[in-house]
C-alpha positions as YAML, in Angstrom:
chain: A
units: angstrom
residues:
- id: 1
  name: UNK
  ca: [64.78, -44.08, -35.12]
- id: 2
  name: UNK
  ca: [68.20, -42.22, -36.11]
- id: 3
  name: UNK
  ca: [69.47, -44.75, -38.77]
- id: 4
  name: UNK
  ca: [71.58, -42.02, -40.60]
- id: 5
  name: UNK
  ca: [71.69, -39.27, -37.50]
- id: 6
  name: UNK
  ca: [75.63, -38.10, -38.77]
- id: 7
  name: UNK
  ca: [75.10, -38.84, -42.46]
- id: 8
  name: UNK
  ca: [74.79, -34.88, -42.45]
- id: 9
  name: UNK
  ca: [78.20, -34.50, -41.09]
- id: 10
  name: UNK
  ca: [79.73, -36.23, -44.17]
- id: 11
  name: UNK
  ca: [78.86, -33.31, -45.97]
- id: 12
  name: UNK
  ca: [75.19, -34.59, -47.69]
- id: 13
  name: UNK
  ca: [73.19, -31.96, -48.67]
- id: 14
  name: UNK
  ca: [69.96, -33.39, -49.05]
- id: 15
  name: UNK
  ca: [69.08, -34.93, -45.57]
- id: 16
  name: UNK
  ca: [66.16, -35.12, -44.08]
- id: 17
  name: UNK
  ca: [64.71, -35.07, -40.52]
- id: 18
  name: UNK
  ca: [60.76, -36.26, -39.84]
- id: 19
  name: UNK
  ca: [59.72, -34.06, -36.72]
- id: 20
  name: UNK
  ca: [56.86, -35.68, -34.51]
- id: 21
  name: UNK
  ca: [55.50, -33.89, -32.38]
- id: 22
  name: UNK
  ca: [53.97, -35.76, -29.72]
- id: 23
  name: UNK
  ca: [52.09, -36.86, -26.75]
- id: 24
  name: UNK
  ca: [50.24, -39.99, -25.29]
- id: 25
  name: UNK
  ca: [49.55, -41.74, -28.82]
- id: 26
  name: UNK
  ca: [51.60, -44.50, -28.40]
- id: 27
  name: UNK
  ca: [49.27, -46.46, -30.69]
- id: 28
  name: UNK
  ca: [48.89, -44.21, -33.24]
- id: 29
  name: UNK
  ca: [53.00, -43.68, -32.99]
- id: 30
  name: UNK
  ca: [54.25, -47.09, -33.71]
- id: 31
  name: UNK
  ca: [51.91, -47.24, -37.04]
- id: 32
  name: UNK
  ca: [52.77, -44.03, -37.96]
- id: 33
  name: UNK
  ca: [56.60, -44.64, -37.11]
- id: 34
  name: UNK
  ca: [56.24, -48.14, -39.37]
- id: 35
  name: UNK
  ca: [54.90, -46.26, -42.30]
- id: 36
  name: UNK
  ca: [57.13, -43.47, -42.17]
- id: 37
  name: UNK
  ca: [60.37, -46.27, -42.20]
- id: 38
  name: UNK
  ca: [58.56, -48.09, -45.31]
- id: 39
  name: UNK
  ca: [58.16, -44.49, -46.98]
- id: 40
  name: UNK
  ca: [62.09, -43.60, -46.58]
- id: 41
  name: UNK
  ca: [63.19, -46.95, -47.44]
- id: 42
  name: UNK
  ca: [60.86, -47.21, -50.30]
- id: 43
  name: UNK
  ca: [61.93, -43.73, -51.77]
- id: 44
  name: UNK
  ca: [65.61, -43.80, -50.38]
- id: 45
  name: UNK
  ca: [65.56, -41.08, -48.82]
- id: 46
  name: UNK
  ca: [68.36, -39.72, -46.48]
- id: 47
  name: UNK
  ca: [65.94, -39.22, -43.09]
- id: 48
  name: UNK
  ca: [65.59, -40.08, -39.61]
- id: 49
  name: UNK
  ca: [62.61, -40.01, -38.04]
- id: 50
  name: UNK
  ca: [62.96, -37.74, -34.92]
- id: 51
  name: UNK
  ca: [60.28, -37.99, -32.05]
- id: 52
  name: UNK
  ca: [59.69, -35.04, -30.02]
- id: 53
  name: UNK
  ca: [57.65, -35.51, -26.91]
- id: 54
  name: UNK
  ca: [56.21, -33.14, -24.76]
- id: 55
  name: UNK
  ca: [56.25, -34.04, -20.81]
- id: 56
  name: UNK
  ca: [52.45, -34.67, -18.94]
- id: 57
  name: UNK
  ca: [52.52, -31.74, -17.53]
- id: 58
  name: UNK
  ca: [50.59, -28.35, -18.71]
- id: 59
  name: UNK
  ca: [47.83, -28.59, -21.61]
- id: 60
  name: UNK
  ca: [49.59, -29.86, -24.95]
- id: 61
  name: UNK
  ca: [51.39, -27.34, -27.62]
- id: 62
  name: UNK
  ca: [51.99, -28.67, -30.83]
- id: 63
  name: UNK
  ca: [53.87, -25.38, -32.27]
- id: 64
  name: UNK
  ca: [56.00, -25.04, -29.50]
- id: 65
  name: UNK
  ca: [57.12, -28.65, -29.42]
- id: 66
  name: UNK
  ca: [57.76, -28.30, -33.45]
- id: 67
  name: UNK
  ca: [60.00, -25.14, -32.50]
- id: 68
  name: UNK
  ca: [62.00, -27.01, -29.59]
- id: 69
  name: UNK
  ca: [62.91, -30.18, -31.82]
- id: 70
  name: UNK
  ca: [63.99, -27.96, -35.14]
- id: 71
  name: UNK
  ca: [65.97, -25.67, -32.31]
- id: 72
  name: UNK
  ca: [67.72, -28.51, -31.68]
- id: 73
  name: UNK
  ca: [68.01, -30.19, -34.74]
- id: 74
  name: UNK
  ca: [68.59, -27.32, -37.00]
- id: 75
  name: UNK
  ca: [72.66, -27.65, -37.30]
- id: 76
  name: UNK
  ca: [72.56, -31.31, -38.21]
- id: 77
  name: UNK
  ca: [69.62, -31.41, -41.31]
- id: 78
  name: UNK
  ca: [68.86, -29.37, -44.26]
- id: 79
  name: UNK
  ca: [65.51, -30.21, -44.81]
- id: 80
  name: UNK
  ca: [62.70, -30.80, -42.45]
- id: 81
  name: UNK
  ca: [59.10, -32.67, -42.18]
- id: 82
  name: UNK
  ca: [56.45, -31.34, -39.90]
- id: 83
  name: UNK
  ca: [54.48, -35.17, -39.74]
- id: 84
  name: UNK
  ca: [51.16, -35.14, -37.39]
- id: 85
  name: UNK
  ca: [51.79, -38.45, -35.17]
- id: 86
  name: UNK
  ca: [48.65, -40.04, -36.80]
- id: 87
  name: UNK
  ca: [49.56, -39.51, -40.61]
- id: 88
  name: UNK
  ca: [52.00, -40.99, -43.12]
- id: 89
  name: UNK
  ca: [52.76, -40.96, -46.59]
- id: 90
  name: UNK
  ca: [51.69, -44.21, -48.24]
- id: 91
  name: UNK
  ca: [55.16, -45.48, -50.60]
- id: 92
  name: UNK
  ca: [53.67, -44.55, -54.10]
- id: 93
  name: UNK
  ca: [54.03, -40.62, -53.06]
- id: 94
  name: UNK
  ca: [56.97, -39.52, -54.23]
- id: 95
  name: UNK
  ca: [59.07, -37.14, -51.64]
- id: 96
  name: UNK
  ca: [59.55, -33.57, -53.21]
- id: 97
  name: UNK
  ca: [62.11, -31.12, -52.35]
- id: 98
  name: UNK
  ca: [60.94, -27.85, -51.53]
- id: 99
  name: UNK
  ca: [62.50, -25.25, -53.13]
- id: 100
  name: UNK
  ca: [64.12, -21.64, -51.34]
- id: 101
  name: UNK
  ca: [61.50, -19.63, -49.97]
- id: 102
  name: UNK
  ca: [58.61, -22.83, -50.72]
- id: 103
  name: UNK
  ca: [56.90, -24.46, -48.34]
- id: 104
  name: UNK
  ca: [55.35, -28.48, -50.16]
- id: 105
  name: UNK
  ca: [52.14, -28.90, -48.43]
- id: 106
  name: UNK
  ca: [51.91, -32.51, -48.39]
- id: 107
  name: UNK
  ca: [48.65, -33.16, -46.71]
- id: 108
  name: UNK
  ca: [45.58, -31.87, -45.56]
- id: 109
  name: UNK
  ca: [43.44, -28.61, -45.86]
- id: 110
  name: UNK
  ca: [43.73, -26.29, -48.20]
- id: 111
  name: UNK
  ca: [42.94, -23.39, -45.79]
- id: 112
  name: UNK
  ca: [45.61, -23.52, -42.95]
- id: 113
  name: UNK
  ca: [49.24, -25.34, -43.00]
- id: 114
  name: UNK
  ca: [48.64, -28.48, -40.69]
- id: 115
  name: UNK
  ca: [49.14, -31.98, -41.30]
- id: 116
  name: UNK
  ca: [52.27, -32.52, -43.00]
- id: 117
  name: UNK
  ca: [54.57, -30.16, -44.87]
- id: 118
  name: UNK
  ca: [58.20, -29.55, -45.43]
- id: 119
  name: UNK
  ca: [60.56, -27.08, -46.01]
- id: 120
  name: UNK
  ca: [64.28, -26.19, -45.88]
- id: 121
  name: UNK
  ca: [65.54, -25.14, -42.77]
- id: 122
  name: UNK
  ca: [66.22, -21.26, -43.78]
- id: 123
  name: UNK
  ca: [62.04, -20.90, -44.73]
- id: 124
  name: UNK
  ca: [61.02, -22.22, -41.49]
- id: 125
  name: UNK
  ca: [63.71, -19.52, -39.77]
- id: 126
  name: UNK
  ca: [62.30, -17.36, -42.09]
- id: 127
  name: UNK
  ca: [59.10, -17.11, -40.67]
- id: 128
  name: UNK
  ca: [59.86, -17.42, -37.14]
- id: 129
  name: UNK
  ca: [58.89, -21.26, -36.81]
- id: 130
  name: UNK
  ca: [55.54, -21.74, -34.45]
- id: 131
  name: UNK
  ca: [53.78, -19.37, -32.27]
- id: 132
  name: UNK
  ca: [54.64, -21.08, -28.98]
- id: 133
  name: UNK
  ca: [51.38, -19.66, -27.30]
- id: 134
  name: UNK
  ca: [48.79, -21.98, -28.77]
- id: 135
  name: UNK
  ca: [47.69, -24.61, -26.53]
- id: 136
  name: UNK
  ca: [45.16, -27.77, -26.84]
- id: 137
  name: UNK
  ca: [43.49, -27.78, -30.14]
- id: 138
  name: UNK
  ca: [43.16, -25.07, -33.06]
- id: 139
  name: UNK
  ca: [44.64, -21.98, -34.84]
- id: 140
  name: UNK
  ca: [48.55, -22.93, -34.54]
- id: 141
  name: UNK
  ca: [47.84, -23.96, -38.48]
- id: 142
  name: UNK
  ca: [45.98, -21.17, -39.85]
- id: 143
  name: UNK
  ca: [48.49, -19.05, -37.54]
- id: 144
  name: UNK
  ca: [52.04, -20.18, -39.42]
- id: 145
  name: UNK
  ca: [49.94, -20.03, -42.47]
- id: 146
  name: UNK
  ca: [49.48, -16.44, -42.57]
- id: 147
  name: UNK
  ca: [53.30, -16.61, -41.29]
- id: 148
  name: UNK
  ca: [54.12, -17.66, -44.57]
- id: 149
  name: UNK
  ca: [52.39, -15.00, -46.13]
- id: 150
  name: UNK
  ca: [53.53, -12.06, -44.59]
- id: 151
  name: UNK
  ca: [57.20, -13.52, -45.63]
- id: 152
  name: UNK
  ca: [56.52, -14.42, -48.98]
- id: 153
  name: UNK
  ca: [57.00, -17.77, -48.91]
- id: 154
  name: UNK
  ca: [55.21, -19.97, -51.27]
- id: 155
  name: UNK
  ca: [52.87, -22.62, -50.01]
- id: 156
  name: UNK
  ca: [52.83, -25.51, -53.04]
- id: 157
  name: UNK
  ca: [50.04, -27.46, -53.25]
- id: 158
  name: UNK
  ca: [50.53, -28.47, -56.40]
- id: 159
  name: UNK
  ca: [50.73, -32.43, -55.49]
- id: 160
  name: UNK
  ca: [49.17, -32.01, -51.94]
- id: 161
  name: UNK
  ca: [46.94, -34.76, -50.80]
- id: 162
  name: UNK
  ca: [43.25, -33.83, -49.60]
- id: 163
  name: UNK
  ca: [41.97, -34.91, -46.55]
- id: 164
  name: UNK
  ca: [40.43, -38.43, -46.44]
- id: 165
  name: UNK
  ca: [42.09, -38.99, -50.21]
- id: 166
  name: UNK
  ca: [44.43, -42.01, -50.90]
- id: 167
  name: UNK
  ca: [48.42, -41.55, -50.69]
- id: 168
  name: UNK
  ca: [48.07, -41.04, -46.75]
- id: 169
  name: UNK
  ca: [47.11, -42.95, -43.91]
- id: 170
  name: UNK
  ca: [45.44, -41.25, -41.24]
- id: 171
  name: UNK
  ca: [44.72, -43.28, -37.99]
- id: 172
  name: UNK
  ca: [42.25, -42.11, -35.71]
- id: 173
  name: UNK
  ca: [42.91, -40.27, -32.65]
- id: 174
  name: UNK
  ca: [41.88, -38.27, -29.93]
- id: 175
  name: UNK
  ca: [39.68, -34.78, -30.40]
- id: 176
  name: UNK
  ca: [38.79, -34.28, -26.82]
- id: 177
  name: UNK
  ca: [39.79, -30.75, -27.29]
- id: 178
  name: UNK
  ca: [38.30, -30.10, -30.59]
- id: 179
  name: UNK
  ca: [34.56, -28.37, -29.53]
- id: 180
  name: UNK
  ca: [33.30, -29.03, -32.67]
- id: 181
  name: UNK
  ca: [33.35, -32.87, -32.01]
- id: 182
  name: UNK
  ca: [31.03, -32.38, -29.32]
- id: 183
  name: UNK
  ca: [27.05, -31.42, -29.01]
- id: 184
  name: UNK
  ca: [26.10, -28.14, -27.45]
- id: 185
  name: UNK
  ca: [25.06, -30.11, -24.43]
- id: 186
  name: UNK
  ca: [28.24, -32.28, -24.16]
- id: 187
  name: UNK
  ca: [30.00, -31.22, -20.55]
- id: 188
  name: UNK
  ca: [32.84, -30.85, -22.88]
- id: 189
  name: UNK
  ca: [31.30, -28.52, -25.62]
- id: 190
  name: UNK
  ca: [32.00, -25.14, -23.30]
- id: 191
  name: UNK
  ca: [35.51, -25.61, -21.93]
- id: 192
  name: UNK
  ca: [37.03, -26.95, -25.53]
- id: 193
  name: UNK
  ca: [35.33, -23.74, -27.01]
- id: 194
  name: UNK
  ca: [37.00, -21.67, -24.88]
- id: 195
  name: UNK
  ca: [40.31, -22.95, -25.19]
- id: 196
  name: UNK
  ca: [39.93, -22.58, -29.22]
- id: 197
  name: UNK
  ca: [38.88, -18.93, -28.96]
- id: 198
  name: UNK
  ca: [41.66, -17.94, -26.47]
- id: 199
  name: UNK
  ca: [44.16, -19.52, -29.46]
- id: 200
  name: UNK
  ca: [42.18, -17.19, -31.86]
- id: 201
  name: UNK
  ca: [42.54, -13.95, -29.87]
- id: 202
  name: UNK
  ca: [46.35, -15.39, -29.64]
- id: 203
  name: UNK
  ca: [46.38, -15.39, -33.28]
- id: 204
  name: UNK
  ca: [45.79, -11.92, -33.99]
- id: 205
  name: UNK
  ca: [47.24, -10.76, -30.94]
- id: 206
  name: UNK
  ca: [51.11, -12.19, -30.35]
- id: 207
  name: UNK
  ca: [52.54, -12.04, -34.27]
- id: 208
  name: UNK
  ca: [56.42, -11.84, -33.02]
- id: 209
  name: UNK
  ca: [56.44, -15.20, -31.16]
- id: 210
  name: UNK
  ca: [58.33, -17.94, -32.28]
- id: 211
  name: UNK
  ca: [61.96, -19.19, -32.57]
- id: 212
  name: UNK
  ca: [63.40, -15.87, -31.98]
- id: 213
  name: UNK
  ca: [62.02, -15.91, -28.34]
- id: 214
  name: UNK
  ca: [62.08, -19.47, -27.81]
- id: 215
  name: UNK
  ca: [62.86, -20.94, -24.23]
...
């Protein structure tokens, strides 16, 4: 997937790195992976597509994978895309740059920062990247939204597409975690509850995590 991976040592200023975060949704990945190489090619855009998997061990961690591939990746692009593995942009949506201190919110609610967004590299320092101490499902969004915030950064949604609108595919995929997928008497219901409020007491309790403390 790294078609152009030292275009940004040739001095470019606009390249572009596609973060995935992701685990066991192989299915979902090679669609999503497709889309994403129509989107660039359509647009031509200097990107690579960078996949970032977490191992099978431990419960997964979304914002602390996102933090571990832009730790990495941080000295070789300028610009970054936070891309769910389920979601791309369909190749009539034109790619815009965010600005300093701007965050483009390219899909999905209007309450918390998940889906997709992007940003320069200096915002997402800015703020400290991901709490790494959200696990499973829930909060990690409405966490580095309030992130943004507290540092002033603007959150654009200007051209941001809704939920279950056209100009994005999302594929389905797995909610086991998500309690509010499952009835009160679902053997599920009580454990995925619990996980979400332990992220919520996480989110009000552990503001300093992030990149700075990043192992």
């Amino acid at each position: 997937y790294f078609p152009n991976i030292f275009s940004c040592l040739l001095g470019k200023t606009n390249n572009i790195a596609y973060l995935i975060p992701f685990r066991d949704r192989y299915q979902n990945l090679d669609k999503t992976i497709t889309g994403l190489k129509k989107y660039i090619k359509v647009n031509n855009l200097d990107a690579d597509i960078i996949l970032v998997q977490q191992n099978k061990f431990g419960n997964w961690n979304k914002g602390c994978t996102c933090n571990v591939g832009f730790d990495i990746l941080k000295d070789h692009y300028n610009y970054f895309v936070f891309n769910d593995s389920d979601t791309f942009s369909e190749e009539n949506i034109p790619f815009i740059f965010p600005k300093e201190n701007e965050i483009i919110h390219i899909y999905g609610y209007n309450y918390c920062l998940g889906g997709v967004f992007s940003c320069h590299k200096d915002t997402f320092v800015k703020i400290n990247g991901f709490n790494n101490n959200f696990f499973n499902w829930g909060r990690e969004d409405r966490d580095i939204e309030d992130r943004c915030k507290e540092n002033n950064i603007i959150i654009n949604r200007k051209h941001q597409i809704k939920i279950k609108k056209e100009g994005v595919t999302q594929l389905n995929h797995n909610n086991n975690f998500n309690y509010w997928n499952h009835n009160k008497d679902d053997i599920k219901f009580s454990p995925s509850r619990q996980l979400y409020y332990l992220n919520q007491i996480e989110h009000y309790k552990n503001k300093k995590d992030g990149l700075n403390n990043l192992v």
